[in-house]
NUKEFI-487367 format. One record per residue (C-alpha): x, y, z; residue in three letters; residue number from 1. Coordinates in steps of 0.001 Angstrom, whole numbers, always signed. Example, Ala and Ser with C-alpha at 12.3 -4.5 7.8 and 13.67 -1.06 7.14 Angstrom:
<recs>
<rec px="+12300" py="-4500" pz="+7800" r="ALA" k="1"/>
<rec px="+13670" py="-1060" pz="+7140" r="SER" k="2"/>
</recs>
This chain:
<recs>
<rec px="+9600" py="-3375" pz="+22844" r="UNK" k="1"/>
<rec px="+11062" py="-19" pz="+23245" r="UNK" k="2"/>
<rec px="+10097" py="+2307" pz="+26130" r="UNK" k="3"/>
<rec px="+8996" py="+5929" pz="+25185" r="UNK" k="4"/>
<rec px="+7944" py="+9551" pz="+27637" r="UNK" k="5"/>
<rec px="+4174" py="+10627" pz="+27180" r="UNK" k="6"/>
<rec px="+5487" py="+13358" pz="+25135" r="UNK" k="7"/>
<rec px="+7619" py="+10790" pz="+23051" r="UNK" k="8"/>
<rec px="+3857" py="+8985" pz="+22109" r="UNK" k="9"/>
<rec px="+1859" py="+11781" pz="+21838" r="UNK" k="10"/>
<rec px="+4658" py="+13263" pz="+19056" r="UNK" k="11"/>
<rec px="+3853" py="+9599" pz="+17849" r="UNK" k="12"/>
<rec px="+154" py="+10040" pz="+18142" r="UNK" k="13"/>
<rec px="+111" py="+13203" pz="+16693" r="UNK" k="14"/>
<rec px="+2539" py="+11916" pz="+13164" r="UNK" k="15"/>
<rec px="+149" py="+8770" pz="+12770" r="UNK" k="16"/>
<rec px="-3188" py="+10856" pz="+12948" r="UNK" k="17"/>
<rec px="-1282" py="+13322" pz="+10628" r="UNK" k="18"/>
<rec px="-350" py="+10093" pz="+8599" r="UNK" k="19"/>
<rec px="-4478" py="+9017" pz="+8176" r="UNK" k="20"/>
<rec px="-5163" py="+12513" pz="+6860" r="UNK" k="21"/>
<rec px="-2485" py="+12628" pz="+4215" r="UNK" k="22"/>
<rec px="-3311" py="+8994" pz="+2518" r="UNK" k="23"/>
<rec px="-6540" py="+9607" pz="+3185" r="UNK" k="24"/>
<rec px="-6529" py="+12888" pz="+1113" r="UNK" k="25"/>
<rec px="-4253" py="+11034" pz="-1329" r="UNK" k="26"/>
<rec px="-6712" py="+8263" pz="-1938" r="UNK" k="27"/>
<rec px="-9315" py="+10218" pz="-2704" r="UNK" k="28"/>
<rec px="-7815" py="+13133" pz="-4460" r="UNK" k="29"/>
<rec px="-5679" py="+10491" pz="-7027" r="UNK" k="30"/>
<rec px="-7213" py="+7469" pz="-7045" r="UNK" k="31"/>
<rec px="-4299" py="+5715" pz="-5465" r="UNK" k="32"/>
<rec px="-4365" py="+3134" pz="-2663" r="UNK" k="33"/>
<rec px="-3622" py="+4692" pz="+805" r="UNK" k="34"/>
<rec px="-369" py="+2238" pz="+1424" r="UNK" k="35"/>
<rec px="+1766" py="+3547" pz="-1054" r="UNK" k="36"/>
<rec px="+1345" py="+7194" pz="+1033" r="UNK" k="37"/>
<rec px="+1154" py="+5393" pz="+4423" r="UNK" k="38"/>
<rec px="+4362" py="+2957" pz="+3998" r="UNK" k="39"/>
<rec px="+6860" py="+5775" pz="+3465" r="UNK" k="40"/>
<rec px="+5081" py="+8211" pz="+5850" r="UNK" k="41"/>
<rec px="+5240" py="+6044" pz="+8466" r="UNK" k="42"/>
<rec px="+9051" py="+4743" pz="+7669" r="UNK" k="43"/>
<rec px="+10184" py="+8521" pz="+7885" r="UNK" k="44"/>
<rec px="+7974" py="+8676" pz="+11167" r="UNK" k="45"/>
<rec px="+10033" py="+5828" pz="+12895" r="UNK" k="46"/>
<rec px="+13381" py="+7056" pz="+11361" r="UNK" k="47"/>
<rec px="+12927" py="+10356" pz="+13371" r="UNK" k="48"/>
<rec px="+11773" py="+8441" pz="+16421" r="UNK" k="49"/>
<rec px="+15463" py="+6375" pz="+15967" r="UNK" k="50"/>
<rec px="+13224" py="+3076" pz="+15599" r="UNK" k="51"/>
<rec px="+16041" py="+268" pz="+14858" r="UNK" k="52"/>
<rec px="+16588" py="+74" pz="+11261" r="UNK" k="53"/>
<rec px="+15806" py="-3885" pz="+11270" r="UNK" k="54"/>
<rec px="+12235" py="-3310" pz="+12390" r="UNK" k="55"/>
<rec px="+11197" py="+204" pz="+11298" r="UNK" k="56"/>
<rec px="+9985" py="-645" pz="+7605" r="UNK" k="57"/>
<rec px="+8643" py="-3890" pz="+8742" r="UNK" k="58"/>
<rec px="+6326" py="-2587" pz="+11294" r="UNK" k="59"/>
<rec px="+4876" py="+258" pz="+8828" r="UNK" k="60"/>
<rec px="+4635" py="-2495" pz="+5923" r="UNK" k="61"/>
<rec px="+2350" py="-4334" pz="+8697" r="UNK" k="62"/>
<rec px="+370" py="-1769" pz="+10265" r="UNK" k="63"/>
<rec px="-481" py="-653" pz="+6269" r="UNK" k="64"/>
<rec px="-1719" py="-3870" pz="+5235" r="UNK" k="65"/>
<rec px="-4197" py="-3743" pz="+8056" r="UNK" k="66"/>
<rec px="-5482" py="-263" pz="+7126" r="UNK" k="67"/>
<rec px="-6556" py="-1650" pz="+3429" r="UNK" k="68"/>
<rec px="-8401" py="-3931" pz="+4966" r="UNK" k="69"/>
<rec px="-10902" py="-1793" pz="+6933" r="UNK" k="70"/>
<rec px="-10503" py="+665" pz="+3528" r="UNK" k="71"/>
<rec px="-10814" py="-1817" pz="+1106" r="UNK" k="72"/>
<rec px="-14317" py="-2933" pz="+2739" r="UNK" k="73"/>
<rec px="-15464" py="+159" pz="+2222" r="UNK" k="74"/>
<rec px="-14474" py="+884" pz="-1169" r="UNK" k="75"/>
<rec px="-15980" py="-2589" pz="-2132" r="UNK" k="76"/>
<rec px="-19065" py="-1887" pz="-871" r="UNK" k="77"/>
<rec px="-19241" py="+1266" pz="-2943" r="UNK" k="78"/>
<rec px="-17523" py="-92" pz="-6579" r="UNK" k="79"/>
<rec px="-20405" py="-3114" pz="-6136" r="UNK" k="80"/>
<rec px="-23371" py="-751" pz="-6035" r="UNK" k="81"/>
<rec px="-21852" py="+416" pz="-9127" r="UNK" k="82"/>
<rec px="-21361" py="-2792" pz="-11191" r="UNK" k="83"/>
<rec px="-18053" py="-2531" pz="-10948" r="UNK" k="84"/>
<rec px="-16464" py="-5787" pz="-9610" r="UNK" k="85"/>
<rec px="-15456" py="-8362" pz="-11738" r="UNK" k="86"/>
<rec px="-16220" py="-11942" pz="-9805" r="UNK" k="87"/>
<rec px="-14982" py="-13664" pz="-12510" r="UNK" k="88"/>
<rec px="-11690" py="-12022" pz="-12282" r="UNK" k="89"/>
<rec px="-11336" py="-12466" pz="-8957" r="UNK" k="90"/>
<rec px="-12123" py="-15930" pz="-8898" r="UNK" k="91"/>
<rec px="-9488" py="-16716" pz="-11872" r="UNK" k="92"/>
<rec px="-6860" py="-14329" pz="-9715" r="UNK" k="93"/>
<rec px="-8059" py="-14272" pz="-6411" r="UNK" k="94"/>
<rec px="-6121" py="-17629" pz="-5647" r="UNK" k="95"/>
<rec px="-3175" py="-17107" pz="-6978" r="UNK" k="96"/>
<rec px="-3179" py="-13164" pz="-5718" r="UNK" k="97"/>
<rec px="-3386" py="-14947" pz="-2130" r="UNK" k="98"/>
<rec px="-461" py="-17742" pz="-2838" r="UNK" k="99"/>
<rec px="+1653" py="-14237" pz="-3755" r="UNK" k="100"/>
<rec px="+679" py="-12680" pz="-370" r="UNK" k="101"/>
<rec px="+1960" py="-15306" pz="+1544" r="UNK" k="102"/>
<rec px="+5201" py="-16176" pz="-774" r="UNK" k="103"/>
<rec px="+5560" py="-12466" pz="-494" r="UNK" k="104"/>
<rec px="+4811" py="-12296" pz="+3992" r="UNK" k="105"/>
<rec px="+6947" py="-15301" pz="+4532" r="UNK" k="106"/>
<rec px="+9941" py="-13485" pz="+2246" r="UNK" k="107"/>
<rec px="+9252" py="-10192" pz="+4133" r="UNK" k="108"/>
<rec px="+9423" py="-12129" pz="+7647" r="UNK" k="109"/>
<rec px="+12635" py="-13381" pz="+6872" r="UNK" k="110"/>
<rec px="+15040" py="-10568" pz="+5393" r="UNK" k="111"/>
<rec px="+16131" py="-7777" pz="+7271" r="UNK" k="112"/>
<rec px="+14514" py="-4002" pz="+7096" r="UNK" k="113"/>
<rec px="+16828" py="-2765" pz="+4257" r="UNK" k="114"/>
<rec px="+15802" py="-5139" pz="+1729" r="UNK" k="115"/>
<rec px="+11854" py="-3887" pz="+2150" r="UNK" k="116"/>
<rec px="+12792" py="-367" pz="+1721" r="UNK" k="117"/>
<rec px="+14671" py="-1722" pz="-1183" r="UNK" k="118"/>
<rec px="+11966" py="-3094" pz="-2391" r="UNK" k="119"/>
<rec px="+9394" py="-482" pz="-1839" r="UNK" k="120"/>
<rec px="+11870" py="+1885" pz="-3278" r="UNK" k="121"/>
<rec px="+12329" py="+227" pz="-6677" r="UNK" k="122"/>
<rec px="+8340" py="-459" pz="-7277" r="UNK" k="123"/>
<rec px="+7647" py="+3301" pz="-5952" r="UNK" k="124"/>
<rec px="+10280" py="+4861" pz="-8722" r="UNK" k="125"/>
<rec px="+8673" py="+2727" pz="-11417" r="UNK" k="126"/>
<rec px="+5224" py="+3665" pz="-10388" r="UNK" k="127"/>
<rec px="+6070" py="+7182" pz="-10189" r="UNK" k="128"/>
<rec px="+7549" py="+6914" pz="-13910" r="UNK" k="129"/>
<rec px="+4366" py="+5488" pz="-14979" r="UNK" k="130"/>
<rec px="+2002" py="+8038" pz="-13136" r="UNK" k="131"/>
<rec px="+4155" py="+11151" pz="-14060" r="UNK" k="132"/>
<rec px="+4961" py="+10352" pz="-17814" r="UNK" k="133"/>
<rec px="+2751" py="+7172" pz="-18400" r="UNK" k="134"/>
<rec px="-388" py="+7286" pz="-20554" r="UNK" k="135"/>
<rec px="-3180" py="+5008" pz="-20154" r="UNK" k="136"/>
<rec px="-3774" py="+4266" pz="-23643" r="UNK" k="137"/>
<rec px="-807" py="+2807" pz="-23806" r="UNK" k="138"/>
<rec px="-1624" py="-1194" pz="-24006" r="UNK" k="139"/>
<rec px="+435" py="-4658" pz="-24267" r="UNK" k="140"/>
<rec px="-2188" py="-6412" pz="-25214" r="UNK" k="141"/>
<rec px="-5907" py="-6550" pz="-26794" r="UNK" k="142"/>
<rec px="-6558" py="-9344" pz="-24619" r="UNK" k="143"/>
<rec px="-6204" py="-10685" pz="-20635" r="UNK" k="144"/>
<rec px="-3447" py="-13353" pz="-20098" r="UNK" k="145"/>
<rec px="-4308" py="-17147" pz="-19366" r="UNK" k="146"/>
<rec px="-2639" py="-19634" pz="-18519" r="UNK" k="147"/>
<rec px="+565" py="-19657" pz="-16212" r="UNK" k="148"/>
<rec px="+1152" py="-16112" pz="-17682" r="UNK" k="149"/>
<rec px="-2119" py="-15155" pz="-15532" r="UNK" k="150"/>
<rec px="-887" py="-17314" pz="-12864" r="UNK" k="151"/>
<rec px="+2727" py="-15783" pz="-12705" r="UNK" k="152"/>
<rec px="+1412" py="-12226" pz="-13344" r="UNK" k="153"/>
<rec px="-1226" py="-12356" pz="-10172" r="UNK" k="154"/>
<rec px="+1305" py="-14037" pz="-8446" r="UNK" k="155"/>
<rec px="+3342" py="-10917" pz="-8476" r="UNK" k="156"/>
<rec px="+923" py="-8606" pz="-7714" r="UNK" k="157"/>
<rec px="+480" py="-10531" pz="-4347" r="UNK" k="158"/>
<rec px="+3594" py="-10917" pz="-3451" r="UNK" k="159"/>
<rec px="+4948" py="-7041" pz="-4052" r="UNK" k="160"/>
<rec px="+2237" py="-6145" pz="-2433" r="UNK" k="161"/>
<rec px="+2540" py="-7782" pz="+772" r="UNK" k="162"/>
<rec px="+6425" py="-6976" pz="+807" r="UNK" k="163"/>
<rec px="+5480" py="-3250" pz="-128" r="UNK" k="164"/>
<rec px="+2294" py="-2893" pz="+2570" r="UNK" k="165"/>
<rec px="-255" py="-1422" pz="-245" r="UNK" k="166"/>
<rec px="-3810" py="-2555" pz="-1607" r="UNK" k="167"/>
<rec px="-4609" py="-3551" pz="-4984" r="UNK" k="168"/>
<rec px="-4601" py="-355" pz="-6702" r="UNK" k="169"/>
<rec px="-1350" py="+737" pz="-7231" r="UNK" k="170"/>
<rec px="+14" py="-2755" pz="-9079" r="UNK" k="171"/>
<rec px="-3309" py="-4248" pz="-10164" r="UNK" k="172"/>
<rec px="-5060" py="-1189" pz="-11971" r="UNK" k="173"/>
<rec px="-2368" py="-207" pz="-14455" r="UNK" k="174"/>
<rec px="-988" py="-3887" pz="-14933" r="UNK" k="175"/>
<rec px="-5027" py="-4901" pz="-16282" r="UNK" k="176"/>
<rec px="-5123" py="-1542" pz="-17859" r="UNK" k="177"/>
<rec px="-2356" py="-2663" pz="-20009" r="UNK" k="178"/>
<rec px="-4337" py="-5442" pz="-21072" r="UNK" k="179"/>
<rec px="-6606" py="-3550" pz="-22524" r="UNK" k="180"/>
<rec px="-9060" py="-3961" pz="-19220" r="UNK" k="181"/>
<rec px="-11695" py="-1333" pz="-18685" r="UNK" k="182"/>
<rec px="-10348" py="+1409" pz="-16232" r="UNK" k="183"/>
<rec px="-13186" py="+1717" pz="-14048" r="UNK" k="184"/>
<rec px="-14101" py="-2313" pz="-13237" r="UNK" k="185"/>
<rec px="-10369" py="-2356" pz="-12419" r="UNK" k="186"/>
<rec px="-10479" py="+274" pz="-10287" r="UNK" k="187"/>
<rec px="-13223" py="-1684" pz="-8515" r="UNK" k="188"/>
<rec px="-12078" py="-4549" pz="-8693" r="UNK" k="189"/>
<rec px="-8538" py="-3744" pz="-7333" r="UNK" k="190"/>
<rec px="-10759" py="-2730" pz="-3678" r="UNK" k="191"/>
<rec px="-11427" py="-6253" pz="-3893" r="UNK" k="192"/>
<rec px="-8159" py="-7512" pz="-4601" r="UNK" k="193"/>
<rec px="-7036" py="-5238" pz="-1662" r="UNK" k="194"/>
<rec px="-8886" py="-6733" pz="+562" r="UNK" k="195"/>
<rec px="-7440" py="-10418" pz="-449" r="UNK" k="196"/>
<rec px="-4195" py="-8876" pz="-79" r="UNK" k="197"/>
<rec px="-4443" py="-7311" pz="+3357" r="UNK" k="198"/>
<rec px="-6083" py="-10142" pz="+5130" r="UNK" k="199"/>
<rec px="-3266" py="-12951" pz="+4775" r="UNK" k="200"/>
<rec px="-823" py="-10584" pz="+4624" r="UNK" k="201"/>
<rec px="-1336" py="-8621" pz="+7819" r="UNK" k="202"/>
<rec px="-2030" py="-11825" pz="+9776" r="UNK" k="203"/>
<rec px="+1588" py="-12775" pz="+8093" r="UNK" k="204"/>
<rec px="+2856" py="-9679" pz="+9685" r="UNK" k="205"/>
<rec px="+1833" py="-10108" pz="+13180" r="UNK" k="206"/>
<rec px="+2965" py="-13959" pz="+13004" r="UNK" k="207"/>
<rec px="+6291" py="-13508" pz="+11592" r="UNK" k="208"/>
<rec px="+6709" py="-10242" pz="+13704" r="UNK" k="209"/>
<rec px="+5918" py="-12141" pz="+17288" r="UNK" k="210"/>
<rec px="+8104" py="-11253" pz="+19480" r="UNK" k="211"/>
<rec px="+10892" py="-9037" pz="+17862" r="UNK" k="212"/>
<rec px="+12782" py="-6818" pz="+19711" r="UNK" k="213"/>
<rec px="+12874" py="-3559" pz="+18870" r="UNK" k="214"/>
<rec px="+9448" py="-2785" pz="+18442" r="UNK" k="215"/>
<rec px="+7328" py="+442" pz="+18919" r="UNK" k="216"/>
<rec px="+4630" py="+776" pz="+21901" r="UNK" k="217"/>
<rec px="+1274" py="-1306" pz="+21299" r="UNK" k="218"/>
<rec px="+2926" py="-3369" pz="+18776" r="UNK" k="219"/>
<rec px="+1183" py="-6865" pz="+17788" r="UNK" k="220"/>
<rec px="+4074" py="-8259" pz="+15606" r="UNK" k="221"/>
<rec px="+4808" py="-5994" pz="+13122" r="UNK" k="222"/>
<rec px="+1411" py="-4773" pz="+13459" r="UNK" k="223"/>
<rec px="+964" py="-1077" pz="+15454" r="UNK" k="224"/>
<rec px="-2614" py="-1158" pz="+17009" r="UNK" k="225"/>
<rec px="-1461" py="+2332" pz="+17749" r="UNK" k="226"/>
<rec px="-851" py="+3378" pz="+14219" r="UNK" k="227"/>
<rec px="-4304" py="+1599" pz="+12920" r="UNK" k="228"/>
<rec px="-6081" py="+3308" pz="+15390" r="UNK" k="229"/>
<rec px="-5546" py="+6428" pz="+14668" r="UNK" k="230"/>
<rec px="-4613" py="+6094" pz="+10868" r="UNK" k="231"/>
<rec px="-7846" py="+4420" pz="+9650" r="UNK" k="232"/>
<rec px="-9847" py="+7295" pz="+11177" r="UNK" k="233"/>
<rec px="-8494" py="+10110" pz="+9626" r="UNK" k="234"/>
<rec px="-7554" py="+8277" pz="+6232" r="UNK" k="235"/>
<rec px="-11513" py="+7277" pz="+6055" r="UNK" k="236"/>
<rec px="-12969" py="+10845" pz="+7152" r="UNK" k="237"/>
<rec px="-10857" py="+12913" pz="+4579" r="UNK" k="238"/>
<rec px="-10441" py="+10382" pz="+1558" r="UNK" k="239"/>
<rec px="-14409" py="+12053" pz="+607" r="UNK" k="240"/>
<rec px="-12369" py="+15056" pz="+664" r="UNK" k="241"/>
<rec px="-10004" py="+14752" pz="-1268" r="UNK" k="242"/>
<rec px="-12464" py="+12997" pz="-4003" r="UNK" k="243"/>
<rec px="-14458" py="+15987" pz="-3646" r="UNK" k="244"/>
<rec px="-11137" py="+18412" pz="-4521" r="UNK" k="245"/>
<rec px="-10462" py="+15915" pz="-7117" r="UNK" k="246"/>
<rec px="-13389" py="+17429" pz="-9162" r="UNK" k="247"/>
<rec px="-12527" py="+21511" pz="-8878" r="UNK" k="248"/>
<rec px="-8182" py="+21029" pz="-8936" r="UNK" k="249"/>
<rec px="-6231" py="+19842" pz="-12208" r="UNK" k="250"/>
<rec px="-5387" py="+16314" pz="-11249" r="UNK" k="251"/>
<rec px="-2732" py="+15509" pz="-14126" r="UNK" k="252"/>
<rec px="-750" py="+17872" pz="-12150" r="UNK" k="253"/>
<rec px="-1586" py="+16709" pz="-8895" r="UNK" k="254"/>
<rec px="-446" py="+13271" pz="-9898" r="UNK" k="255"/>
<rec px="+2498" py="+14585" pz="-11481" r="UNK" k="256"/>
<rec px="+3056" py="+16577" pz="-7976" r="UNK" k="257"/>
<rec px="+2238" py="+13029" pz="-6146" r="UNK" k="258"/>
<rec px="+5094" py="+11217" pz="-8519" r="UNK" k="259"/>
<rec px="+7570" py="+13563" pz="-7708" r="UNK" k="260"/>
<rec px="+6670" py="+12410" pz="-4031" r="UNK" k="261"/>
<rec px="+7332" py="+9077" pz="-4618" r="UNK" k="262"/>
<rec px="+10513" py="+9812" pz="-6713" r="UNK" k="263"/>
<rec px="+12047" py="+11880" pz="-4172" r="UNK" k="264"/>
<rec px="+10792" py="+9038" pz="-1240" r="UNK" k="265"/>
<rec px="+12820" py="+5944" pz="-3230" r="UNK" k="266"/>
<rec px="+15986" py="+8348" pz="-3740" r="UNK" k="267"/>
<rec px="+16077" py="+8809" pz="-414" r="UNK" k="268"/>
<rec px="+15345" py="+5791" pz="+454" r="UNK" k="269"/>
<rec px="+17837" py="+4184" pz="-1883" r="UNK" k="270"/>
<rec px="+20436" py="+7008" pz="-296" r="UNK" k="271"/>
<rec px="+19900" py="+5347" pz="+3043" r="UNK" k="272"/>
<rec px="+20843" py="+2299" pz="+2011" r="UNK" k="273"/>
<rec px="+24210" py="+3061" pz="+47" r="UNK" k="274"/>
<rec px="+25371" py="+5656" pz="+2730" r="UNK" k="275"/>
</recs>
């Protein structure tokens, strides 16, 4: 574990708290899953702090997949009130969602930091695509998939998601929207999913992450009690916030905005890895 000044932490202190209030704001104001804001934030964080390449995406893939799992709680609790989780997709994808996570934690554990932000980057740009130019009418099918097509496609959702540190949102809503699903029971349904992905998968992290050299100040594996301390916070206070904004601000551009965010954040990301 690395050693850091007072006024090394409190510049770290001061990025993760900054960290909670952007995802936060993000969540609420577009509907997307905090991770996909708080994996790259926190990558660029630990780049400027000179955090060793090998451990830097790992430990903010970690500390994001125990954020959704204090957020996804939350969100649960709210989208049930409503109506709006599906138990009987959960129990036909829950399993398999989970069998992902840890195919996709046990992968993560064993390949070195520049093949995460390789992966993050590639899933990022196509979600960007799809949130900038994508319209959600657009469908594959009438009906859900069965079979080992359900099986494989749930699969993948887990297992991206654990190697990418976000929830359910970001993968699971548009990939059952294609199908035709109902937008808002996959919206709640997807807090649910989150909260099957974070639970294995951050346990994965800390396991896999024991003992690795390298690692930032109150690190439990790849796991920063530092970071989730101060990220979940901020990120909870201000994601009612940015909901509320969502109502009186245009939010096809904000989401267009929020793509180009995510466009720019692979590139460079990609960059890093060629140069």
């Amino acid at each position: 574990m690395m050693d850091y000044s007072w006024i090394e932490l409190l510049l770290l202190a001061a990025g993760l708290l900054t960290t909670g209030a952007v995802s936060g704001i993000a969540a609420g104001l577009l509907g997307v899953g905090g991770g996909i804001v708080i994996v790259p934030v926190l990558y660029h964080l630990f780049t400027t702090m000179g955090l060793d390449p090998d451990v830097r995406m790992h430990v903010a893939v970690g500390t994001s997949l125990a954020t959704i799992i204090a957020t996804s709680t939350s969100s649960i609790r709210a989208h049930w009130r409503r109506g709006a989780v599906d138990t009987v997709l959960l129990r036909q994808w829950g399993g398999w969602i989970m069998l992902g996570v840890v195919a996709g934690t046990a992968i993560a554990g064993s390949v070195r930091g520049p093949v995460l932000s390789a992966v993050f980057a590639t899933v990022a740009l196509i979600v960007s695509i799809h949130m900038g130019l994508g319209s959600p009418r657009r469908v594959l099918s009438q009906t859900m998939p069965t079979g080992a097509a359900r099986a494989g496609l749930a699969s993948l959702i887990g297992a991206v998601s654990a190697m990418m540190g976000i929830g359910g949102g970001t993968l699971s809503v548009p990939i059952l929207t294609l199908f035709n699903y109902p937008i808002h029971r996959a919206v709640g349904s997807a807090a649910a999913i989150g909260f099957i992905i974070g639970v294995p998968g951050a346990i994965g992290f800390v396991i896999t992450g024991w003992g690795e050299p390298g690692l930032p100040p109150f690190s439990l594996g790849y796991l920063n009690l530092l970071g989730l301390a101060l990220i979940l916070p901020t990120s909870m206070l201000l994601a009612p916030v940015g909901a509320k904004w969502a109502h009186s601000l245009n939010t096809t551009k904000l989401r267009r905005v929020f793509a180009v965010f995510l466009a720019v954040t692979a590139l460079r990301m990609f960059y890093a890895l060629v140069a």
